[in-house]
VEXKOLTOR-460740 format. One line per 10 residues: number of its first residue (from 1); for each residue x, y, z of C-alpha. Coordinates in nm, 2 decimals. Example, Ala and Ser with C-alpha at 12.3 -4.5 7.8 and 13.67 -1.06 7.14 Angstrom:
2
1	1.23,-0.45,0.78 | 1.37,-0.11,0.71 $
***
This chain:
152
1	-1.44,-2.90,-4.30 | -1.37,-3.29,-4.31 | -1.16,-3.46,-4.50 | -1.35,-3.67,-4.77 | -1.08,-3.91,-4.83 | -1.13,-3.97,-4.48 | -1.52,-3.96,-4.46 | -1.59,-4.26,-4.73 | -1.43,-4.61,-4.77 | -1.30,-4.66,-5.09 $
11	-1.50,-4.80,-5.41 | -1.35,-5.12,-5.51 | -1.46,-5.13,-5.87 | -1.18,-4.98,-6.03 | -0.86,-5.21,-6.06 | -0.60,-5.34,-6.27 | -0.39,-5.60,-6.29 | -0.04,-5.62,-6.41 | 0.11,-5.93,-6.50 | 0.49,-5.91,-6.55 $
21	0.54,-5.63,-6.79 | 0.18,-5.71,-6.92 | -0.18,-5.56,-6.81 | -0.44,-5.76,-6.79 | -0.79,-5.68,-6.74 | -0.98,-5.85,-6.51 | -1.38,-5.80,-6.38 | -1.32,-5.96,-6.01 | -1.02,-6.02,-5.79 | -1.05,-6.25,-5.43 $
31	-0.78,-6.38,-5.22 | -0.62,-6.08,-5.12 | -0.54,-6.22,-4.76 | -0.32,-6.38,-4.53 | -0.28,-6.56,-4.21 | -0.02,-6.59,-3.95 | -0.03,-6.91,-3.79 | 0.00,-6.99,-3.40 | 0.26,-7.19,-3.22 | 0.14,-7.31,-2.91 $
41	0.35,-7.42,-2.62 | 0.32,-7.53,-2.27 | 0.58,-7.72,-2.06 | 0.47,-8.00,-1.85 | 0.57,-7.84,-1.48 | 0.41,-7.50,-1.58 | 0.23,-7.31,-1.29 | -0.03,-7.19,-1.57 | -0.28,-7.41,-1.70 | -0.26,-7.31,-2.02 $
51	-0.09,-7.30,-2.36 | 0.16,-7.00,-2.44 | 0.12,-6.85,-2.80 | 0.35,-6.71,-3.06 | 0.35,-6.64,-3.39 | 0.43,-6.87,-3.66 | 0.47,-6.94,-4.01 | 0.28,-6.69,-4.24 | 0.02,-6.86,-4.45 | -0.15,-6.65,-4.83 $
61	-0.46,-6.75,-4.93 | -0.45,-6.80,-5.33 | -0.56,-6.54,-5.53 | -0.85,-6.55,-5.78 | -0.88,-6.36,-6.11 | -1.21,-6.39,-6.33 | -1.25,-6.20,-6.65 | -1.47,-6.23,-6.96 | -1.40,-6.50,-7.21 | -1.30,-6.36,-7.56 $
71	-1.29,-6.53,-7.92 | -1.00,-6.67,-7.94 | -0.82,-6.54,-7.67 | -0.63,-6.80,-7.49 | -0.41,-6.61,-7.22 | -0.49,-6.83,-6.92 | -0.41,-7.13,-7.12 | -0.12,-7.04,-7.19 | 0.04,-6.91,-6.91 | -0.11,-7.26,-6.70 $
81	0.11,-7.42,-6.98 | 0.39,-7.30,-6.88 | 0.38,-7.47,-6.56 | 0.25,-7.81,-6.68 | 0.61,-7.99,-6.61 | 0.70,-7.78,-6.32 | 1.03,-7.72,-6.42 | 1.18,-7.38,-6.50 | 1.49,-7.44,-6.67 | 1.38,-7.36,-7.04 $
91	1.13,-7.07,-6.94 | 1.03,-6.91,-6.61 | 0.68,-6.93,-6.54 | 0.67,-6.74,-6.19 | 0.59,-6.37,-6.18 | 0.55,-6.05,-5.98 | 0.19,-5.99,-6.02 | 0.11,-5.66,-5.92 | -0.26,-5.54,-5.84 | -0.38,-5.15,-5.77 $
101	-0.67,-4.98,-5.67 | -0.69,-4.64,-5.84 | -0.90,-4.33,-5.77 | -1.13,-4.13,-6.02 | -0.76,-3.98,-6.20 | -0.66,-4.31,-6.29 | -0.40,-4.29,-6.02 | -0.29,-4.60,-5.74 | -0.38,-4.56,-5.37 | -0.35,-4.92,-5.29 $
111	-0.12,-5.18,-5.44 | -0.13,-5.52,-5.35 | 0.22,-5.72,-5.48 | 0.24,-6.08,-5.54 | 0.57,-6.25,-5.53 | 0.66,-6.56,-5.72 | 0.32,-6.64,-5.87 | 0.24,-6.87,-6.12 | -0.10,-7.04,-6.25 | -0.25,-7.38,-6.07 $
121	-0.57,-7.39,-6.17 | -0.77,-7.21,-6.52 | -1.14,-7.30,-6.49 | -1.35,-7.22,-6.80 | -1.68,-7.11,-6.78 | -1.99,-7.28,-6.72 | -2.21,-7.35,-6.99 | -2.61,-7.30,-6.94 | -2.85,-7.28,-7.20 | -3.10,-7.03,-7.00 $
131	-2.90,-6.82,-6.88 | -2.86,-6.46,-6.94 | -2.49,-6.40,-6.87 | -2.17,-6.29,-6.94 | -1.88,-6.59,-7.01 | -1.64,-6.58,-6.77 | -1.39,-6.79,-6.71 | -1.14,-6.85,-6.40 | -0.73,-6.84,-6.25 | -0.62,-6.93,-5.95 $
141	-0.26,-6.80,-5.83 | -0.02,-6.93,-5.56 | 0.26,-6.68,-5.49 | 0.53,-6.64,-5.22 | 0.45,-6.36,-5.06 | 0.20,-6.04,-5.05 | 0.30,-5.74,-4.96 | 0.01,-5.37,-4.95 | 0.17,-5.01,-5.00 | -0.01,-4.72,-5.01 $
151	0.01,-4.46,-5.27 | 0.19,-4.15,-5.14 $
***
């Protein structure tokens, strides 16, 4: 008999987030990528006419978290804040942010690692009066580094 973990991708609608020692609930998550850049190289006496390529510098995309907006909750605010003189002697405003895809037990088969993030961008949500939606409002992370481990 086949394996069913092996028949059918994964759903993708059960996640969380941590932040730090902190969990945070989110309802989407984008950016989860990254890019190795090409060097290209050809000397000028070459026998080839074209370029030779090698890889480069590795390039991560930033990462996106969207949640609903709650009275009076202020999180992504205040951890933007934190940042707004870019300096870290007084508090450190970069984190390991740590993001897991879990199965029906509640249990990580996928976690995605952040390194070094912090906030660069909070966008609220939009406002329309004839609309029949849900508030949600907007982070954008850089980080340092992402690294994907699968649950054993």
């Amino acid at each position: 008999m086949a394996d069913p973990t092996k028949t059918y991708p994964l759903p993708k609608f059960h996640f969380q987030v941590s932040w730090g020692k902190t969990r945070m609930g989110f309802t989407e998550v984008t950016g989860l990528d990254f890019e190795t850049e090409v060097i290209e190289y050809r000397e000028g006496n070459s026998k080839l006419y074209n370029k030779l390529k090698q890889p480069g510098l590795t390039k991560y995309s930033n990462v996106t978290l969207k949640r609903g907006t709650f009275l009076g909750d202020f999180d992504y605010y205040e951890l933007w804040k934190q940042t707004y003189f870019f300096q870290e002697s007084s508090a450190q405003f970069r984190t390991n942010v740590v993001i897991q895809l879990m199965d029906e037990q509640h249990k990580p088969i996928i976690t995605w690692s952040l390194a070094n993030a912090w906030p660069t961008k909070i966008q609220a949500t939009d406002l329309k009066a004839d609309a029949n939606e849900v508030a949600i409002e907007t982070m954008e992370l850089v980080h340092e580094g992402l690294t994907i481990t699968e649950a054993p």
